[in-house]
C-alpha positions as CSV (number, residue, x, y, z in Angstrom):
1,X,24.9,-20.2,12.2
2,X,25.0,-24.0,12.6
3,X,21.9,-26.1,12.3
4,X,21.4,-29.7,14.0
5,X,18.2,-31.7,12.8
6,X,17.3,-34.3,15.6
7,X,15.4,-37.8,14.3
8,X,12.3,-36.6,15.4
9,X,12.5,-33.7,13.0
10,X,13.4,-30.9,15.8
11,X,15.7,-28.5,14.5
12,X,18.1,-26.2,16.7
13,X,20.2,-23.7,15.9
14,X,23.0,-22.5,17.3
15,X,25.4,-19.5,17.1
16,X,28.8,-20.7,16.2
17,X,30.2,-19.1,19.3
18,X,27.5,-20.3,21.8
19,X,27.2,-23.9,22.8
20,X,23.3,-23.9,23.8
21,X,20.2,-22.4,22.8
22,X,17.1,-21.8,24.9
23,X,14.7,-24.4,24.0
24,X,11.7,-22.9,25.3
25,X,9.3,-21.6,23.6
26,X,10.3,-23.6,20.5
27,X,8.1,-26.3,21.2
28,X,10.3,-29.3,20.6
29,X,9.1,-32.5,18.8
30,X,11.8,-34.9,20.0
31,X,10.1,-37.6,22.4
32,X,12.8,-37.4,25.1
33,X,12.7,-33.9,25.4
34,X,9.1,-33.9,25.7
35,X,9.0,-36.5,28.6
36,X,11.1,-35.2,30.5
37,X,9.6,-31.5,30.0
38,X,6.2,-33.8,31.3
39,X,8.1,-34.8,34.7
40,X,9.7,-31.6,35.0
41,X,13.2,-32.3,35.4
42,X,15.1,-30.0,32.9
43,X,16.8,-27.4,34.6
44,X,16.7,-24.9,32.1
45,X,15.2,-26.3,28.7
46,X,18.3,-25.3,27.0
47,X,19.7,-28.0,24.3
48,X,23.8,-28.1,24.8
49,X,26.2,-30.1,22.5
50,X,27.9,-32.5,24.7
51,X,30.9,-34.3,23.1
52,X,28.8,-33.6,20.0
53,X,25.6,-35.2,21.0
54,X,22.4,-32.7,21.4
55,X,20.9,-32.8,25.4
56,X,19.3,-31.0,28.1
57,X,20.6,-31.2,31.2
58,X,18.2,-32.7,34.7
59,X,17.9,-33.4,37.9
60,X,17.8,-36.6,39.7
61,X,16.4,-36.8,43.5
62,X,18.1,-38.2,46.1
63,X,17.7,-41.9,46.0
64,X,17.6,-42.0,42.2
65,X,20.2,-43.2,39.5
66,X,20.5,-43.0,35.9
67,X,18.8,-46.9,36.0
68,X,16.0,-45.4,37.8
69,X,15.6,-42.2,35.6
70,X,15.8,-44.6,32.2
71,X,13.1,-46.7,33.6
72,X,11.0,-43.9,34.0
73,X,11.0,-42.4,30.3
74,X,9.1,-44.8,28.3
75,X,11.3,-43.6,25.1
76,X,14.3,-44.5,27.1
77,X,13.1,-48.0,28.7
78,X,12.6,-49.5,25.7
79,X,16.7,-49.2,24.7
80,X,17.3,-49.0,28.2
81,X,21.0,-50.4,28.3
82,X,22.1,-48.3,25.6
83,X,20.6,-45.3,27.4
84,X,22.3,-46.2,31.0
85,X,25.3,-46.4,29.5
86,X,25.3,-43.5,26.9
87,X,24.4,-41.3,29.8
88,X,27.0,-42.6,32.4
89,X,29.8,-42.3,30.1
90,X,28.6,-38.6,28.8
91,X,28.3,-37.8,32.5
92,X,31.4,-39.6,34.2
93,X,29.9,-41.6,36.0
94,X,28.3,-45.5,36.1
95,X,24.4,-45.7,35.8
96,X,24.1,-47.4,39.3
97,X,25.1,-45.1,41.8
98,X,22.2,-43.2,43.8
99,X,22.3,-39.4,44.4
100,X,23.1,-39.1,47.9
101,X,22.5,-43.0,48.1
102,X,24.4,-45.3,51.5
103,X,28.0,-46.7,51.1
104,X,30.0,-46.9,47.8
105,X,27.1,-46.6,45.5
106,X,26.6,-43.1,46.0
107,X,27.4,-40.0,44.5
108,X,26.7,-36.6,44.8
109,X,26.4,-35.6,41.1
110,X,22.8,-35.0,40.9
111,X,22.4,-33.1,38.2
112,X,22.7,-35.0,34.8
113,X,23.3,-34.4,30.4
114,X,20.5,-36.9,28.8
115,X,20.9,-36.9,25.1
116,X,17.6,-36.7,22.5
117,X,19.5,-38.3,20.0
118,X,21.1,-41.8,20.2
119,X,21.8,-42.5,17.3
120,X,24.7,-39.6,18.0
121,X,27.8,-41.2,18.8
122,X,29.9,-39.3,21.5
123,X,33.3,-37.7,20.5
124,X,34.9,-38.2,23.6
125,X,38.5,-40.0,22.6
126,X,39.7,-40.1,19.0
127,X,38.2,-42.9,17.2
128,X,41.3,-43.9,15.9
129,X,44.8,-43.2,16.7
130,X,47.9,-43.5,15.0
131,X,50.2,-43.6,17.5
132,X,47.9,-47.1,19.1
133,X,48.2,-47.8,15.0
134,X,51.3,-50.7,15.3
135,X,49.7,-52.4,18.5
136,X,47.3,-55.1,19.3
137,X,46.5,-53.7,22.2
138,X,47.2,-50.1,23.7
139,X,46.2,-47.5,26.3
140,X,45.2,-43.6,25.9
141,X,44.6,-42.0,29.5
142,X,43.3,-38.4,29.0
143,X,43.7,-36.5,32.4
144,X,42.3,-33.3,30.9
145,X,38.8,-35.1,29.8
146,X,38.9,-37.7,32.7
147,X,38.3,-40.6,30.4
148,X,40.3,-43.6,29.2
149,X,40.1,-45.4,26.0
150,X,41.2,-49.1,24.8
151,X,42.4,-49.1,21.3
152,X,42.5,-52.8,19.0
153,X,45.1,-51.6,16.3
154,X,44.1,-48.3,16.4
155,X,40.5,-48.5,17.0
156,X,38.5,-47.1,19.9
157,X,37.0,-50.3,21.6
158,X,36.3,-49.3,24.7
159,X,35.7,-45.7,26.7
160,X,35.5,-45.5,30.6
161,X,35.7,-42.7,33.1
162,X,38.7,-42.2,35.6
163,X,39.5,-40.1,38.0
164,X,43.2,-39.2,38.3
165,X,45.2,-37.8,40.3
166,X,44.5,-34.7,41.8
167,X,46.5,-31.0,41.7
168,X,48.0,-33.3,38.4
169,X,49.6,-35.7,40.1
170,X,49.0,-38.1,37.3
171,X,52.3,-37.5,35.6
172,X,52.1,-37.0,32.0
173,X,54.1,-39.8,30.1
174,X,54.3,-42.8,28.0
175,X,53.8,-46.7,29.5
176,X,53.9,-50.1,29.5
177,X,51.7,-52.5,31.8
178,X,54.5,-53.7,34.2
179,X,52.1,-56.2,36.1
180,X,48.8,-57.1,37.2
181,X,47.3,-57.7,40.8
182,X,44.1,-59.2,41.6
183,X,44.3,-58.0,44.9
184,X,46.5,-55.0,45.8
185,X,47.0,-52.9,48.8
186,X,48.7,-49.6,48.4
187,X,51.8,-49.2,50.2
188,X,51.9,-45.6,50.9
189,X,48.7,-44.4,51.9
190,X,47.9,-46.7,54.6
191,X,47.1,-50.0,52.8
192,X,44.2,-48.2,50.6
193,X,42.8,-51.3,48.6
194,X,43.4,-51.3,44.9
195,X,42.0,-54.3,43.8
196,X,42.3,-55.2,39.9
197,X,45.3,-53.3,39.8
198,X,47.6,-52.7,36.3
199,X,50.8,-51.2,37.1
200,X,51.8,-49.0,34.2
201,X,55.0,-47.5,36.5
202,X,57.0,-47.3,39.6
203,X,53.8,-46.7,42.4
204,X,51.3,-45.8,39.6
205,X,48.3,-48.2,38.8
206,X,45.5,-48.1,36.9
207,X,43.0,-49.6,39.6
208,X,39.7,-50.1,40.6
209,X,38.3,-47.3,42.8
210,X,35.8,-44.3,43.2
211,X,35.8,-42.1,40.8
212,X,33.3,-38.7,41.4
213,X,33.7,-37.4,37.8
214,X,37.2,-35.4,39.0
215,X,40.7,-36.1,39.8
216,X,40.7,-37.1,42.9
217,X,43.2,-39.8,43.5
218,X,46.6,-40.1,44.9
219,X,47.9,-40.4,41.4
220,X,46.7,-43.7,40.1
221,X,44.3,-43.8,37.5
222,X,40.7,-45.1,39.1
223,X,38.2,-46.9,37.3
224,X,34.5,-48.3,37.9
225,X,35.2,-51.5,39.5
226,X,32.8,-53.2,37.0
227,X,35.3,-51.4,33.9
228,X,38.6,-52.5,36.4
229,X,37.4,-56.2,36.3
230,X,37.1,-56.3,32.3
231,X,40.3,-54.7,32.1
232,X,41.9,-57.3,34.4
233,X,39.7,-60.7,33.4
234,X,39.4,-60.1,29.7
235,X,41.4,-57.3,27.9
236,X,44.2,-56.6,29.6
237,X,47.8,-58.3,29.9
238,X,51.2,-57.2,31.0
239,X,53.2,-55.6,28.4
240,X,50.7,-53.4,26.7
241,X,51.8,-49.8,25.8
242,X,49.6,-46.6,26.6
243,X,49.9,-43.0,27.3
244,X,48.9,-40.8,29.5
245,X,47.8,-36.9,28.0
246,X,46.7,-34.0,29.6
């Protein structure tokens, strides 16, 4: 048995072997858990470790994005960017788009992990790496986990969804950023637009795209456009090494 005190003195335990525990009926003390039990959005009540952070799982309605559900938790509004972006990056997804919303800005995920616990960093990407160890700069792409991570000498910087290629057409190898395009075209499926584009290999680019929480790509690495243009404008420069792990 493994227990897991919350900051607001909530305490959960869970069986080694089972990653959530029904939370009803406990009576939970943590504020975020009781807000949204007040507007009704928790699926099932049940608190599930998510890359090691305690959270219930809801439901946004159509129209609504992670923005709009922060700004409607008073707990949550008053860190609000910390919360958009703890739950976008949990989720896979960028704190802007609308379920089921018009053009590029939608998505269909509507059904979302909110932590109770901020305080919690996630455990997504090692926070340190030795093989990133020797190098100012260096790339880690994760096709199992659908995240990539920017490492400073070993560190963990920076984490950011991607969705790679699908049936695992990402192939599996080490890189070096070969060149950088501000705007690119894609020259095998009919002049796609890959804007903000790193090439890390032959036709295989770390560019900015959609990205649904899944592989879905061709085979290039996609990335929020807002995570492409910091890669591009500030962090990123040709000859940087990386990896890509599955």
């Amino acid at each position: 048995m493994k227990t897991i005190p919350l900051l607001s003195g909530l305490v959960i335990s869970l069986l080694l072997w089972s990653p959530a525990v029904q939370a009803q009926g406990l009576e939970p003390n943590n504020l975020i858990y009781r807000e949204l039990a007040a507007q009704g959005r928790m699926t099932t009540g049940e608190i599930e470790i998510v890359y090691g952070v305690p959270c219930v799982e809801v439901m946004l309605e159509a129209g609504e994005s992670i923005k709009a559900l922060v700004a409607s938790l008073p707990s949550l509004k008053q860190k609000a960017l910390l919360a958009q972006d703890r739950i976008a990056l949990i989720n896979k997804t960028h704190y802007l788009l609308t379920v089921h919303g018009p053009g590029n800005m939608s998505t269909d995920k509507d059904k979302m992990f909110v932590p109770l616990d901020f305080a919690i960093e996630p455990e997504i990407l090692p926070g340190f790496l030795e093989a990133a160890a020797k190098h100012e700069k260096y790339i880690l792409i994760d096709r199992r986990q659908q995240y990539l991570g920017l490492y400073e000498w070993g560190e963990l910087k920076h984490c950011f969804p991607i969705s790679s290629g699908a049936r695992n057409s990402t192939p599996l190898r080490a890189f070096v950023v070969h060149g950088m395009d501000q705007i690119h075209f894609s020259r095998k499926y009919d002049m796609a637009p890959m804007d903000h584009a790193l090439n890390i290999g032959g036709d295989y680019f770390i560019h900015e795209g959609i990205v649904p929480g899944f592989p879905a790509s061709h085979g290039c690495v996609r990335i929020f456009p807002l995570h492409a243009r910091f890669l591009f404008y500030e962090w990123g420069k040709v000859g940087i090494p990386g990896k890509i792990i599955g």
